[in-house]
N, C-alpha and C positions, 0 to 999 in steps of 0.2 A: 504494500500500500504506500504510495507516494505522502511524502511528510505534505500536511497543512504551509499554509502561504504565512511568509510573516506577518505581512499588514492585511487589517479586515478591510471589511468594507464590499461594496460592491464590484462584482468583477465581470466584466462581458468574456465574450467569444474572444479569442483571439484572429489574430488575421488569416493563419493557417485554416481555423477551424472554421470560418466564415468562408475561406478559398473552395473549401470542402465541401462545407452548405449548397454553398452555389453551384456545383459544377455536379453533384445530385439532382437537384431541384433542375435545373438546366437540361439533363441527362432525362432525367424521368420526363419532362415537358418535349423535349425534343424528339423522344422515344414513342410519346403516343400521338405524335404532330406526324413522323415519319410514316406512323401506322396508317394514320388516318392517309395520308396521300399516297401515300405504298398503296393499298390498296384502290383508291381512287383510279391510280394508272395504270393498274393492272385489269381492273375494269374495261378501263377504257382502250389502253393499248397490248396486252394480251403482257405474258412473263418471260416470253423472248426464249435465249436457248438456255437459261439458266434456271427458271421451273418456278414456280410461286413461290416456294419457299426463301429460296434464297435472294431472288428479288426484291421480296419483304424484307427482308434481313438487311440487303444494304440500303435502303431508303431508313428503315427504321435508327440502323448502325451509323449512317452518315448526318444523318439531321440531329441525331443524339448527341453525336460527338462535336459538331458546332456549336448547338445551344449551349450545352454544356459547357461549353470550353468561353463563350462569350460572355453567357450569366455566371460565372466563377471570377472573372476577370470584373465584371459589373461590381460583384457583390463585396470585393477588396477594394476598388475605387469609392465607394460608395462610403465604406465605411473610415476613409481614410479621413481624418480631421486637423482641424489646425492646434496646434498647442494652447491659444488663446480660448477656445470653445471647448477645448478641456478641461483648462482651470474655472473657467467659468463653468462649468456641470459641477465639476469636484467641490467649488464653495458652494452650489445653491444645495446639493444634497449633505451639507455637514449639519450636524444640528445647532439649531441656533442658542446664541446665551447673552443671558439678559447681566448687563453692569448696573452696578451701583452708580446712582448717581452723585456726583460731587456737593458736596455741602456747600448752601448758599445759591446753586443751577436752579433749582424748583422749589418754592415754596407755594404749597396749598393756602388760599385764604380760608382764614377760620370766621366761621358764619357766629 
């Protein structure tokens, strides 16, 4: 079992695992986008000398591995941030604490 992080706090995906995300999601989207037109062509223009199956197979193989490969590259761009919009996430989620104020700064009027 891998040791605990030192600092708590919240912790996203990292970039790898977001690369990885994407090029699933990409994969699995491309995959049934290939189907769908794989078959459309096959339809329409028969499976040539190669046979249904494997005709599906590279429509399905070929459209998969583009999406994939472009929504994985997406999904690293996308998450890529500026160090300014970091620190700014990291203070608004710190919790907040209330100071004492300075003697003499506020006084309430007494009714």
């Amino acid at each position: 079992m891998p040791p605990m992080p030192a600092h708590r706090g919240p912790q996203g995906p990292s970039n790898v695992d977001k690369l990885k995300m994407g090029a699933l999601m990409g994969g699995t989207v491309g995959t049934i986008i290939g189907f769908i037109f794989g078959t459309v062509n096959i339809f329409k223009y028969g499976a040539g000398t190669n046979g249904i199956m494997r005709t599906l197979g590279q429509y399905m193989l070929g459209s998969g591995a583009a999406f994939g490969f472009f929504m994985s590259i997406g999904a690293v761009i996308r998450s890529d941030a500026s160090p300014i919009a970091v620190e700014a996430f990291a203070r608004a989620q710190r919790r907040p604490f209330i100071m004492k104020s300075q003697s003499g700064a506020y006084q309430p009027r007494n009714r």
